[in-house]
VMD Tcl script that builds the backbone (N, CA, C; Angstrom):
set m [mol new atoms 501]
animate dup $m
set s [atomselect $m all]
$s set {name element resname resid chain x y z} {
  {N N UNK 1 A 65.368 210.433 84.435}
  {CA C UNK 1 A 66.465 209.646 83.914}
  {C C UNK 1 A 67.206 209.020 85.085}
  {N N UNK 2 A 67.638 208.338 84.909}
  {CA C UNK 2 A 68.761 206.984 85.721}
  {C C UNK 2 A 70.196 206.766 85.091}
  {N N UNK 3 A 71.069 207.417 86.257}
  {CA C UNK 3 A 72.327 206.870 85.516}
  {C C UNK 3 A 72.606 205.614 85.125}
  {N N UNK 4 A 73.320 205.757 83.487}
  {CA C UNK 4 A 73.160 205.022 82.514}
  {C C UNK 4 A 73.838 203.743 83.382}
  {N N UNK 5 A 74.831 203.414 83.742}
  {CA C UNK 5 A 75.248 202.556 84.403}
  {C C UNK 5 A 74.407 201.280 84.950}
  {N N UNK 6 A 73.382 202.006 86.281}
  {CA C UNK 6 A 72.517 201.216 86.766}
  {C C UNK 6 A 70.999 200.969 85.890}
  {N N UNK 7 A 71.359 201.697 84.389}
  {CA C UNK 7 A 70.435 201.449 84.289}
  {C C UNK 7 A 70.558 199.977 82.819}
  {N N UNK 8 A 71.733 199.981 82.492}
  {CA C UNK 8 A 72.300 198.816 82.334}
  {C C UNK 8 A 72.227 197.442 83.093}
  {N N UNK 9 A 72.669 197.448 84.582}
  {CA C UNK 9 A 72.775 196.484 85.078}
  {C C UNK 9 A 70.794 196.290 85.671}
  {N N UNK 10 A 69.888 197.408 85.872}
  {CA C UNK 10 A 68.569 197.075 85.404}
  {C C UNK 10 A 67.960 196.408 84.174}
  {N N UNK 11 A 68.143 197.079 83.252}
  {CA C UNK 11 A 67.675 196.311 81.933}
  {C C UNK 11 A 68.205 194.597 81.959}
  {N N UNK 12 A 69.595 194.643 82.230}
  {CA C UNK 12 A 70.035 193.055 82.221}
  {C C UNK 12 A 69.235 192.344 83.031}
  {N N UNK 13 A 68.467 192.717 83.963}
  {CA C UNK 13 A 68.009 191.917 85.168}
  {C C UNK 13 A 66.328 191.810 84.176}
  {N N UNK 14 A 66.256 192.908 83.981}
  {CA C UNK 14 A 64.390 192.867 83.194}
  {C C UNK 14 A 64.734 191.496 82.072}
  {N N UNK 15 A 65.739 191.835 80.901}
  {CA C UNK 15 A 65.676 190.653 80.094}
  {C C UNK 15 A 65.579 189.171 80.827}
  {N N UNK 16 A 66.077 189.088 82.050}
  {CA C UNK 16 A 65.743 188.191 82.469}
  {C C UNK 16 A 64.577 187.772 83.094}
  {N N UNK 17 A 63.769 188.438 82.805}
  {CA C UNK 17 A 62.481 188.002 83.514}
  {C C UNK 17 A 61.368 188.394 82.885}
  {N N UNK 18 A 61.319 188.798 81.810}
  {CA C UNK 18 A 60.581 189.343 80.255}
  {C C UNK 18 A 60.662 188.115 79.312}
  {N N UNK 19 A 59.508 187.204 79.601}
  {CA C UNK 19 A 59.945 186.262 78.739}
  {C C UNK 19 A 59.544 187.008 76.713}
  {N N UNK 20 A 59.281 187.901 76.612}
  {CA C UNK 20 A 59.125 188.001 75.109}
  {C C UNK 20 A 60.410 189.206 75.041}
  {N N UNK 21 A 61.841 188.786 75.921}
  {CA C UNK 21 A 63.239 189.413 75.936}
  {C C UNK 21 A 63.771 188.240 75.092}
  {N N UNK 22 A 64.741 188.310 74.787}
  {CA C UNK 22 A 66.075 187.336 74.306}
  {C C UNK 22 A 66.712 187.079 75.495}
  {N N UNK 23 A 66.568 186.389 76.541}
  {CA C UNK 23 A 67.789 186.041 78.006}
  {C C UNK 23 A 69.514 186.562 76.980}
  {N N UNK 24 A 69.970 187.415 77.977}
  {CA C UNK 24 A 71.190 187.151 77.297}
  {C C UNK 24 A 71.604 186.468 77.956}
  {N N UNK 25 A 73.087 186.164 76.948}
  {CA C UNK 25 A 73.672 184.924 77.223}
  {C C UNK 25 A 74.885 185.487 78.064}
  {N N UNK 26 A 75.241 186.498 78.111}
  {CA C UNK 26 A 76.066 186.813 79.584}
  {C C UNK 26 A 75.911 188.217 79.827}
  {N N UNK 27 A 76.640 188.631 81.000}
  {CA C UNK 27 A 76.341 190.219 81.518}
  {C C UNK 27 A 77.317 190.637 80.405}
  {N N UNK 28 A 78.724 189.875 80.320}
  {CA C UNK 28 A 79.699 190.767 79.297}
  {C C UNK 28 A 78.579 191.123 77.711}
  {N N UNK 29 A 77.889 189.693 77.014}
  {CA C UNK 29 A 77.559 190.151 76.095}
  {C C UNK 29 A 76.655 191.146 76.024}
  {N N UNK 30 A 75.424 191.879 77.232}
  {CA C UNK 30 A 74.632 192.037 77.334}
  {C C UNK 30 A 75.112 193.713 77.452}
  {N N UNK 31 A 76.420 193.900 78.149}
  {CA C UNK 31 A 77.443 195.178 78.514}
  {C C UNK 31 A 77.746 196.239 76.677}
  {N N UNK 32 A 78.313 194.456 76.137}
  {CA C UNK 32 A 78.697 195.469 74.866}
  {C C UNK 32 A 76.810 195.945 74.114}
  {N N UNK 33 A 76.029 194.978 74.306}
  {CA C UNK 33 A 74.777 195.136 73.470}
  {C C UNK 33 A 74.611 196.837 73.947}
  {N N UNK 34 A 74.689 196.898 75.063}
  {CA C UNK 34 A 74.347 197.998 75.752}
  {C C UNK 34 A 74.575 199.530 75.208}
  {N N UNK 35 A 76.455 199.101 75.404}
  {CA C UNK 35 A 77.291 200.175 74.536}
  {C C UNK 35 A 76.757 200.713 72.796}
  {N N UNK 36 A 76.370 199.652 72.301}
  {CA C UNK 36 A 76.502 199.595 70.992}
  {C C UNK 36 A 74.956 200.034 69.969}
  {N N UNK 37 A 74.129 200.100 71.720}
  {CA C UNK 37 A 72.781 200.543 71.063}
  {C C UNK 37 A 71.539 199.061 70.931}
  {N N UNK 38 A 71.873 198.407 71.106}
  {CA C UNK 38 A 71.369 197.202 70.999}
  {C C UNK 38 A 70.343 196.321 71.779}
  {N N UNK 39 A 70.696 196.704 72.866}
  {CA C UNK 39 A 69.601 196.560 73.750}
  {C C UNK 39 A 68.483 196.711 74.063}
  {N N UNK 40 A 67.290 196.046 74.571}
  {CA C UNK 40 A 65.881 196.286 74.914}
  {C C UNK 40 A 65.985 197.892 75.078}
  {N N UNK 41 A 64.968 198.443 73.877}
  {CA C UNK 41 A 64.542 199.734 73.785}
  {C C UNK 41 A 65.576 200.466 72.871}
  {N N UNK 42 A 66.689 200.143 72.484}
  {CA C UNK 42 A 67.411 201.020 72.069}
  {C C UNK 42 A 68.659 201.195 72.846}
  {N N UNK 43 A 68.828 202.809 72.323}
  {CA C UNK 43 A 70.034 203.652 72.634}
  {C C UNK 43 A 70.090 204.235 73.954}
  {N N UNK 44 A 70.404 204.387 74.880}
  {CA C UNK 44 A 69.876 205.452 76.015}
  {C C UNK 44 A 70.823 206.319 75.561}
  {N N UNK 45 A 71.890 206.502 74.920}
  {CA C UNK 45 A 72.615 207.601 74.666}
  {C C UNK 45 A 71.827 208.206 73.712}
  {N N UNK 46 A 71.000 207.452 73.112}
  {CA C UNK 46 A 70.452 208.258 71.723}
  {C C UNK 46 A 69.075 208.834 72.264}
  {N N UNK 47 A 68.440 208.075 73.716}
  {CA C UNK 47 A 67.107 208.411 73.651}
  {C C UNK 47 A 67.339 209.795 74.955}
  {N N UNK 48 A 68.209 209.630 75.594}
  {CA C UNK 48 A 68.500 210.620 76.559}
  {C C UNK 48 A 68.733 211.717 76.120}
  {N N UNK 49 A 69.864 212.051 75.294}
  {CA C UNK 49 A 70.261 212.866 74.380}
  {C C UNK 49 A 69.245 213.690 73.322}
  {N N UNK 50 A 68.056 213.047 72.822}
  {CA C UNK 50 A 66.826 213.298 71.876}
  {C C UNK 50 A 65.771 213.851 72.760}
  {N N UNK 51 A 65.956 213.690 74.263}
  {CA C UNK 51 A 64.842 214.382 75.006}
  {C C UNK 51 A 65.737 215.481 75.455}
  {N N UNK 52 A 66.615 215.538 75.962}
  {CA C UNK 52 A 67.236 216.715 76.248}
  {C C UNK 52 A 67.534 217.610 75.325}
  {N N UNK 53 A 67.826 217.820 74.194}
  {CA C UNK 53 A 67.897 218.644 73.371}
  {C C UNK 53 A 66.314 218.931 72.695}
  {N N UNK 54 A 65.594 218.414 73.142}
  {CA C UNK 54 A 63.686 218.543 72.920}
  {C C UNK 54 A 63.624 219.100 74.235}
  {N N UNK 55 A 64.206 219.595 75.565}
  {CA C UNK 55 A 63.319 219.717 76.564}
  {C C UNK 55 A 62.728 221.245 76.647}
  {N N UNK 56 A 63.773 222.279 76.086}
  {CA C UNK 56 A 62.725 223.356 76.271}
  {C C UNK 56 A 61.782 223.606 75.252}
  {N N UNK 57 A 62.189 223.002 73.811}
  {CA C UNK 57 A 61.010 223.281 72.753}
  {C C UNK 57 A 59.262 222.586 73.582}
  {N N UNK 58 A 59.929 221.375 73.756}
  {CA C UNK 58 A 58.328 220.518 74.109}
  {C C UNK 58 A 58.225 220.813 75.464}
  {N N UNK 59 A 59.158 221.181 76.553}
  {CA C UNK 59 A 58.737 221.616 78.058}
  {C C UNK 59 A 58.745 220.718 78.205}
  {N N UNK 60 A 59.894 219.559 78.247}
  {CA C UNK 60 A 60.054 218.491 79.083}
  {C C UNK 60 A 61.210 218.719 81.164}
  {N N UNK 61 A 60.477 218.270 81.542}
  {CA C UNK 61 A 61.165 218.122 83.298}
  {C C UNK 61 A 61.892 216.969 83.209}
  {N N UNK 62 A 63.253 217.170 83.123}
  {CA C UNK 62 A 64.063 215.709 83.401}
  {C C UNK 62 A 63.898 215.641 85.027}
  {N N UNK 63 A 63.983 214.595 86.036}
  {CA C UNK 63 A 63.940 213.931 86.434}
  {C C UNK 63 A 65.043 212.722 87.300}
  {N N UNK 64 A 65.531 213.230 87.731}
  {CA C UNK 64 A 66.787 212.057 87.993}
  {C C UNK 64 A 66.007 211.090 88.979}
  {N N UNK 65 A 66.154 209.602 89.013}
  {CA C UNK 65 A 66.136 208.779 89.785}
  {C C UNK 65 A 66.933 208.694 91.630}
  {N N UNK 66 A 68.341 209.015 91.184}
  {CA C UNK 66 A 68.635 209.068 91.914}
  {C C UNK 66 A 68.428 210.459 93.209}
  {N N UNK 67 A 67.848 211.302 92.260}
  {CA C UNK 67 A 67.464 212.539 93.399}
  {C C UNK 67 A 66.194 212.133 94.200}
  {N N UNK 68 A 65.181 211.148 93.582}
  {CA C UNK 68 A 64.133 210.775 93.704}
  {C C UNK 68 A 64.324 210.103 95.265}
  {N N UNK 69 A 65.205 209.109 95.218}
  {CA C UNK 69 A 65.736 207.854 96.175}
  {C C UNK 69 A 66.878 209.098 97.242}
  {N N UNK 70 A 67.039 210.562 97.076}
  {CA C UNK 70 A 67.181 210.883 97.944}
  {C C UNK 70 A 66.352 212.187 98.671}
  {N N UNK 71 A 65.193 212.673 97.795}
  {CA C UNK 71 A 64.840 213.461 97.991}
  {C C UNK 71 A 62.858 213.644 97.732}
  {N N UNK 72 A 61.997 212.305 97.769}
  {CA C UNK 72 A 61.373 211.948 96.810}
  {C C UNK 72 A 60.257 213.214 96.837}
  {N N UNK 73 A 60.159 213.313 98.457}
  {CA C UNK 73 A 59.079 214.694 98.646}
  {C C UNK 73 A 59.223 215.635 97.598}
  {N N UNK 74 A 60.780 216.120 97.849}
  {CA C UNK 74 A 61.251 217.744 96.788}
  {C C UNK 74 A 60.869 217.732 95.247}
  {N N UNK 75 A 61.374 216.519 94.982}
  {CA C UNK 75 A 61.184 216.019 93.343}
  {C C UNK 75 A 59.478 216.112 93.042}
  {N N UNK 76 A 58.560 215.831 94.189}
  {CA C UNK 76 A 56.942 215.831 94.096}
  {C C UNK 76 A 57.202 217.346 94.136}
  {N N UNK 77 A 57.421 217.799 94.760}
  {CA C UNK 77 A 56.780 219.375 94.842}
  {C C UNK 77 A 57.773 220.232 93.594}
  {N N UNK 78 A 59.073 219.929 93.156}
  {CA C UNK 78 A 59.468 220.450 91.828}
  {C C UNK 78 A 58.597 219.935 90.818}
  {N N UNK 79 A 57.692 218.538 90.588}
  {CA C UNK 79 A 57.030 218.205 89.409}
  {C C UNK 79 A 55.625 219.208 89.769}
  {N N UNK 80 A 55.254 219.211 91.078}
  {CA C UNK 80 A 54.082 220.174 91.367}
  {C C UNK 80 A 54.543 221.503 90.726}
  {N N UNK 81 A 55.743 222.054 90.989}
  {CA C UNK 81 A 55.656 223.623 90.232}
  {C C UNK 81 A 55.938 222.967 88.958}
  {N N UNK 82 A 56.297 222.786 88.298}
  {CA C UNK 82 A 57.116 222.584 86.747}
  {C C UNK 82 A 55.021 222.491 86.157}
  {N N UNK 83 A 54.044 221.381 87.028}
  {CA C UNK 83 A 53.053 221.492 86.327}
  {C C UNK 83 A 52.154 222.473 86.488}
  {N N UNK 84 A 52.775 223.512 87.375}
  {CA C UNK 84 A 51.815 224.732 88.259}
  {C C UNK 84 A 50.294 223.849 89.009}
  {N N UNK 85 A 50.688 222.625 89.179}
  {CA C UNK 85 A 49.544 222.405 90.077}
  {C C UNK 85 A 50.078 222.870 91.808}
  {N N UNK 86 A 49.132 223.189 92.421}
  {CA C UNK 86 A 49.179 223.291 94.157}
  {C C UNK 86 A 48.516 222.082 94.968}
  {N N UNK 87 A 49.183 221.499 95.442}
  {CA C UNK 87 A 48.444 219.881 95.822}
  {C C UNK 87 A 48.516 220.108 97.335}
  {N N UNK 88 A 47.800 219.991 98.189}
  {CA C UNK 88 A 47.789 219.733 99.999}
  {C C UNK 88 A 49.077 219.118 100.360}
  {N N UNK 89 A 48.960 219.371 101.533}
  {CA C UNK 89 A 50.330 218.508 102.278}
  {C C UNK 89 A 49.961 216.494 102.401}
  {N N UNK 90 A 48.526 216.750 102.567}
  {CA C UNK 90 A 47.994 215.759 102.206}
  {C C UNK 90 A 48.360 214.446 101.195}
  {N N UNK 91 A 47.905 215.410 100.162}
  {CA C UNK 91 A 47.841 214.811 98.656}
  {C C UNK 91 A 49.258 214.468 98.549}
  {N N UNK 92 A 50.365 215.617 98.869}
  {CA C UNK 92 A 51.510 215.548 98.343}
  {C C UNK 92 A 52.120 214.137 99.412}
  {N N UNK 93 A 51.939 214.094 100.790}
  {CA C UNK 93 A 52.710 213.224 101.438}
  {C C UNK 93 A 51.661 211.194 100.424}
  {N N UNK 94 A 50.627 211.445 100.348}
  {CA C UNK 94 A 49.960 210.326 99.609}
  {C C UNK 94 A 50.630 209.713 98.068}
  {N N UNK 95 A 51.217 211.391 97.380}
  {CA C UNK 95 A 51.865 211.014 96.016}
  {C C UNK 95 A 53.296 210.131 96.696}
  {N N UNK 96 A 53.918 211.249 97.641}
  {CA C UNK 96 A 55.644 209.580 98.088}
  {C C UNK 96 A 55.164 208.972 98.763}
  {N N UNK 97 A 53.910 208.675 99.253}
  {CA C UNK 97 A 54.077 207.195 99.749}
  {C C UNK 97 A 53.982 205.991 98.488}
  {N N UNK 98 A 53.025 206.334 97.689}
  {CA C UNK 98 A 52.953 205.435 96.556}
  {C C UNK 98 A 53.716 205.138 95.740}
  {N N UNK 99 A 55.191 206.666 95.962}
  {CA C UNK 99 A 55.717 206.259 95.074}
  {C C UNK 99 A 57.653 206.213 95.108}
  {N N UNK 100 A 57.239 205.474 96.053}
  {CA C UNK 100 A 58.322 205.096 97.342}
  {C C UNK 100 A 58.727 203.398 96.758}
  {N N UNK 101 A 59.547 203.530 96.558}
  {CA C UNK 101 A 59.961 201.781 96.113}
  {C C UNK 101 A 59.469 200.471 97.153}
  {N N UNK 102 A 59.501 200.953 98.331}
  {CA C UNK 102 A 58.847 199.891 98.928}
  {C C UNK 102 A 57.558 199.767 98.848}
  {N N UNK 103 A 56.791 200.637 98.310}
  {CA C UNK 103 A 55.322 200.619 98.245}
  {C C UNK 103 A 55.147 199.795 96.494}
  {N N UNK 104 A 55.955 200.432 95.610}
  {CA C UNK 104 A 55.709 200.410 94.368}
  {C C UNK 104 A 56.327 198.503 94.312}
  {N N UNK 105 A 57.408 198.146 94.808}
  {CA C UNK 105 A 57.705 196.422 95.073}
  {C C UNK 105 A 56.652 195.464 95.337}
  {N N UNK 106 A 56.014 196.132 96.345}
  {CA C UNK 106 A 54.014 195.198 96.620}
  {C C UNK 106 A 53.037 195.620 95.680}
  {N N UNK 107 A 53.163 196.488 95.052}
  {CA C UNK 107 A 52.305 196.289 94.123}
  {C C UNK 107 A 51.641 196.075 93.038}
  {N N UNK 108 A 51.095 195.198 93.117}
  {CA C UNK 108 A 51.376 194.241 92.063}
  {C C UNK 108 A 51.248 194.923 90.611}
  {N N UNK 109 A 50.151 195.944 90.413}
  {CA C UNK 109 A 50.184 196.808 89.569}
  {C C UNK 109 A 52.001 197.629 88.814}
  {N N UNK 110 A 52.844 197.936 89.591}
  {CA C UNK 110 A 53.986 198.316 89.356}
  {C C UNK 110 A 54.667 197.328 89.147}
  {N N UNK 111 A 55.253 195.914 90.045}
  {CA C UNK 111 A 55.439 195.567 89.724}
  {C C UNK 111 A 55.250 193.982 88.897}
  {N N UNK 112 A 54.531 193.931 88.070}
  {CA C UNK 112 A 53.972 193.115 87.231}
  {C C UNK 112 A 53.414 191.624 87.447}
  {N N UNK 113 A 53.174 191.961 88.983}
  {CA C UNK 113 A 52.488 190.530 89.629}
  {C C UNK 113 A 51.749 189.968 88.298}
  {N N UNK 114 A 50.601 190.674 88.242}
  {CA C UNK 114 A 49.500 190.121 87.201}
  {C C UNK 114 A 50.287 189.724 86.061}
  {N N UNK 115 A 50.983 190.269 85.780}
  {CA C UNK 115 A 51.383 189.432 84.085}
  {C C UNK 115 A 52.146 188.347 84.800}
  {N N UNK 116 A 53.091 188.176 85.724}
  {CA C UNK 116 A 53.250 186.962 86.075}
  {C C UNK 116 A 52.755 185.438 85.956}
  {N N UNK 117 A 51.329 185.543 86.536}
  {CA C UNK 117 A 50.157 184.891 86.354}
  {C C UNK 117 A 50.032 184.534 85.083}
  {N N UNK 118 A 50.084 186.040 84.075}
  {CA C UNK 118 A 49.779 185.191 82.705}
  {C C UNK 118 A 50.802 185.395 81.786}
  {N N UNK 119 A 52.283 184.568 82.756}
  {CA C UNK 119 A 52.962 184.575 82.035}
  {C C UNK 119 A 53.868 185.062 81.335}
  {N N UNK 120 A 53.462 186.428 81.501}
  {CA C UNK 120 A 54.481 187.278 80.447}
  {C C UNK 120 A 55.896 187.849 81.136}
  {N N UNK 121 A 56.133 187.283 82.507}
  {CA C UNK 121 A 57.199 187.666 83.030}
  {C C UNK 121 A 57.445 186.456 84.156}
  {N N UNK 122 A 58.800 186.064 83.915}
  {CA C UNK 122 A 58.997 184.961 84.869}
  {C C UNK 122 A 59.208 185.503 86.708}
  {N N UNK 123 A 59.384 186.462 86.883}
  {CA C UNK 123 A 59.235 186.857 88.271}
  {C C UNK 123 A 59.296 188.287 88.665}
  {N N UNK 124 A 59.493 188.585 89.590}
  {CA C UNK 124 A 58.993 190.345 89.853}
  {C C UNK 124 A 60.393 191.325 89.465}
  {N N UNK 125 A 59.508 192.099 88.838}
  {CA C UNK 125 A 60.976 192.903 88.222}
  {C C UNK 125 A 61.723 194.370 89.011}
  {N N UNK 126 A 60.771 194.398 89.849}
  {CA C UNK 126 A 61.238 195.507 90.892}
  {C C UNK 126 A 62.531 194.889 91.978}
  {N N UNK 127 A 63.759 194.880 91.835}
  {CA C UNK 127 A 65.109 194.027 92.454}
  {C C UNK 127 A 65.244 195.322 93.410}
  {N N UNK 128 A 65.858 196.148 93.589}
  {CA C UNK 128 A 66.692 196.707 94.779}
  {C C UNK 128 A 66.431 197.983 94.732}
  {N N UNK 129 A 66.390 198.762 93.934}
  {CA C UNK 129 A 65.811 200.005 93.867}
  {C C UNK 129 A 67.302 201.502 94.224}
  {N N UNK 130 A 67.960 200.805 94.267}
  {CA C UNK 130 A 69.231 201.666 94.740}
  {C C UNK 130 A 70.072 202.445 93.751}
  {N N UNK 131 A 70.992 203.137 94.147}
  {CA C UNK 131 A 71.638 203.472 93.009}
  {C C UNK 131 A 73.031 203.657 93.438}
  {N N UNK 132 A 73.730 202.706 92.139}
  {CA C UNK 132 A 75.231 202.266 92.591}
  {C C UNK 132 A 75.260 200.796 92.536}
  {N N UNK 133 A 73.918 200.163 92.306}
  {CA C UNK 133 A 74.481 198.338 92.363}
  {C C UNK 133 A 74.989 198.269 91.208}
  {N N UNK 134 A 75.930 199.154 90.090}
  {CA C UNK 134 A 76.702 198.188 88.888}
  {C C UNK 134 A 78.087 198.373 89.730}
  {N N UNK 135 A 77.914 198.444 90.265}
  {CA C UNK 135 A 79.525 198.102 91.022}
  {C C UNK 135 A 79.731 196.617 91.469}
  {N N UNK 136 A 78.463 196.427 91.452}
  {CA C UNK 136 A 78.567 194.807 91.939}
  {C C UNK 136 A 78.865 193.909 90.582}
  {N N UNK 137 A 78.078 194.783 89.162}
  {CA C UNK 137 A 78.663 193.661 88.217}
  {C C UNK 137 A 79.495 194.342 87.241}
  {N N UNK 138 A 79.983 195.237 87.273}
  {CA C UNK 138 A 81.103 196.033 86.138}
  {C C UNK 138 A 82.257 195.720 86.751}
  {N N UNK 139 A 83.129 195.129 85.857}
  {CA C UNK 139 A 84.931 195.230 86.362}
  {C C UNK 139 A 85.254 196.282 85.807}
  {N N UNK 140 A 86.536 195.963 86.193}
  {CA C UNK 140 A 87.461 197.441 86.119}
  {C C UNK 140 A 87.228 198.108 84.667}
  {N N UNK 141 A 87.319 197.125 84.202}
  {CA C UNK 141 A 87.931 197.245 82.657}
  {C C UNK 141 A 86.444 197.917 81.933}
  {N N UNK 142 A 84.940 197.165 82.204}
  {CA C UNK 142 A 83.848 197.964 82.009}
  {C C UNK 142 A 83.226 199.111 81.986}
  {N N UNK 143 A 83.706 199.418 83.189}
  {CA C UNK 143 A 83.826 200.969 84.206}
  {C C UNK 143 A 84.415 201.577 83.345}
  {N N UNK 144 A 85.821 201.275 82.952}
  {CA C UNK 144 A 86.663 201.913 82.255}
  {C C UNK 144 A 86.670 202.304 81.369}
  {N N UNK 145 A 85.840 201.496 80.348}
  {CA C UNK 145 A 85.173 201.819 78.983}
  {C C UNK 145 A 84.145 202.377 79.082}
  {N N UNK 146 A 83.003 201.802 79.826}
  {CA C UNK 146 A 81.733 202.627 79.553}
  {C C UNK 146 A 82.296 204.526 80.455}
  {N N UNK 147 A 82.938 204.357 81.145}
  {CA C UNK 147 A 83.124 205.592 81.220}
  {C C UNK 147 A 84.106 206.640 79.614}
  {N N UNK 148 A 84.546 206.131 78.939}
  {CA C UNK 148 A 84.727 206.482 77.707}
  {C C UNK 148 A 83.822 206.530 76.356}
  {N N UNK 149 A 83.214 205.879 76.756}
  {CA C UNK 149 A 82.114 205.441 75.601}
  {C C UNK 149 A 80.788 206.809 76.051}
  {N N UNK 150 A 80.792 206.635 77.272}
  {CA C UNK 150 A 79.795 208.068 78.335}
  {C C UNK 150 A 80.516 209.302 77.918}
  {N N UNK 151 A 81.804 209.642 77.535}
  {CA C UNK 151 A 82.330 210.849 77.643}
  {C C UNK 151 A 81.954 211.463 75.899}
  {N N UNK 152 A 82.380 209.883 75.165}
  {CA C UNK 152 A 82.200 210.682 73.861}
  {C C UNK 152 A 80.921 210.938 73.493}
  {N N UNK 153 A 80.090 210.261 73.979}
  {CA C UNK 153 A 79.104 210.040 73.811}
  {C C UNK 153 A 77.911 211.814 74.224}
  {N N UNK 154 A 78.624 212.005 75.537}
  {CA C UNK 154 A 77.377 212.736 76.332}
  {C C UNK 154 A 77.838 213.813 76.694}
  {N N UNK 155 A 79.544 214.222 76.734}
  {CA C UNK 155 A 80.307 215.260 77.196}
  {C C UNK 155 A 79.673 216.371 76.483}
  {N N UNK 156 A 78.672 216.583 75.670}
  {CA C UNK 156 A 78.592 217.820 75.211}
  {C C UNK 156 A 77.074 218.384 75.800}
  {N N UNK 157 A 76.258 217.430 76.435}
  {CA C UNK 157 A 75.579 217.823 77.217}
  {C C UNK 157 A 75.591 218.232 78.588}
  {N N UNK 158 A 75.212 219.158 79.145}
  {CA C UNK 158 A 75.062 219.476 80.431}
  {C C UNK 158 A 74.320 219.452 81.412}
  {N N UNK 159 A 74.548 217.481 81.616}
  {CA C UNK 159 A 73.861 216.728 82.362}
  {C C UNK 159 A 74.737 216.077 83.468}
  {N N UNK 160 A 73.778 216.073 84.477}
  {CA C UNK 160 A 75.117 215.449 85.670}
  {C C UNK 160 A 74.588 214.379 86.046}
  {N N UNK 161 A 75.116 213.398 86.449}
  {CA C UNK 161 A 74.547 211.895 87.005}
  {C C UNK 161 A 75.198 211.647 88.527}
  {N N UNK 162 A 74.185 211.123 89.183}
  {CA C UNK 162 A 74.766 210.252 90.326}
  {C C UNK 162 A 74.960 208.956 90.437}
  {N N UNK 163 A 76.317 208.800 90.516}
  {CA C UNK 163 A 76.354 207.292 90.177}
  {C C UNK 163 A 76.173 206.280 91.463}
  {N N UNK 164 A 76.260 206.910 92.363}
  {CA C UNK 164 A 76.158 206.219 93.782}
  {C C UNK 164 A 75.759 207.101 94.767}
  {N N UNK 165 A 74.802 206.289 96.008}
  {CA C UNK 165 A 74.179 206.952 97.253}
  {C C UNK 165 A 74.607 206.062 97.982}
  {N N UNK 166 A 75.351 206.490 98.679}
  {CA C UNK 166 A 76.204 205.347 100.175}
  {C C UNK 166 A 74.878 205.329 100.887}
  {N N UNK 167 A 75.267 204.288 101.197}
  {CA C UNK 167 A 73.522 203.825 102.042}
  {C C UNK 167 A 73.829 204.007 103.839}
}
mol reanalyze $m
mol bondsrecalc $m
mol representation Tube
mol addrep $m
């Protein structure tokens, strides 16, 4: 999972470059779509929430993004125990290189060179890879709400997010 935040100001950037998306017609309208469930794929409050309360029946491993972008080795070797596989130092340094944002940006496989070509996306959808760029497009007043809309929403789970990695 990806805090919901950036993963807002992601999705806004995909509709734009998904031509079988609706372009929205602004970040504000695209903010409330967001809030309200509306957006490409759904709910993330509803779909986050539906795996976490499924994770020990089905043995799901959440995952944070942002631990990934600070820790990507550890997160390989926690998905290595969670699947009881034992992988080489080898194998394991080969799984983060591939899956390292600067590797996954060139390729075209990840990020959707080939459909480019045919079309189905007006340009590459892999942008910055960080976590913390909705600070660049949430005002005060956004922040302010979606952090209310996050509380009623998620306060009863016991999930923690990182909303920013100072670079």
């Amino acid at each position: 999972m990806r805090n919901p935040k950036d993963v807002l100001v992601s999705l806004y950037h995909f509709a734009h470059s998904c031509v079988m998306l609706e372009t929205p017609k602004s970040f504000e309208d695209f903010f409330q779509d967001f809030l309200d469930g509306n957006a490409f794929m759904g709910s993330w409050f509803d779909h986050v929430r539906e795996y976490y309360n499924e994770k020990d029946q089905m043995d799901i491993l959440f995952v944070k993004y942002e631990d990934m972008l600070k820790d990507i080795r550890g997160e390989v070797l926690k998905l290595c125990a969670f699947l009881g596989k034992a992988l080489t130092d080898e194998t394991i340094d080969h799984v983060v290189e591939m899956s390292s944002f600067k590797h996954m940006k060139t390729d075209p496989n990840a990020n959707y060179k080939d459909l480019i070509e045919k079309q189905r996306y007006q340009k590459e959808t892999m942008r910055k890879g960080v976590a913390g760029d909705w600070k660049n497009f949430f005002t005060v007043a956004q922040n302010e709400l979606f952090d209310r809309v996050f509380a009623e929403r998620m306060n009863d789970l016991s999930l923690s997010f990182t909303w920013e990695i100072k670079q």
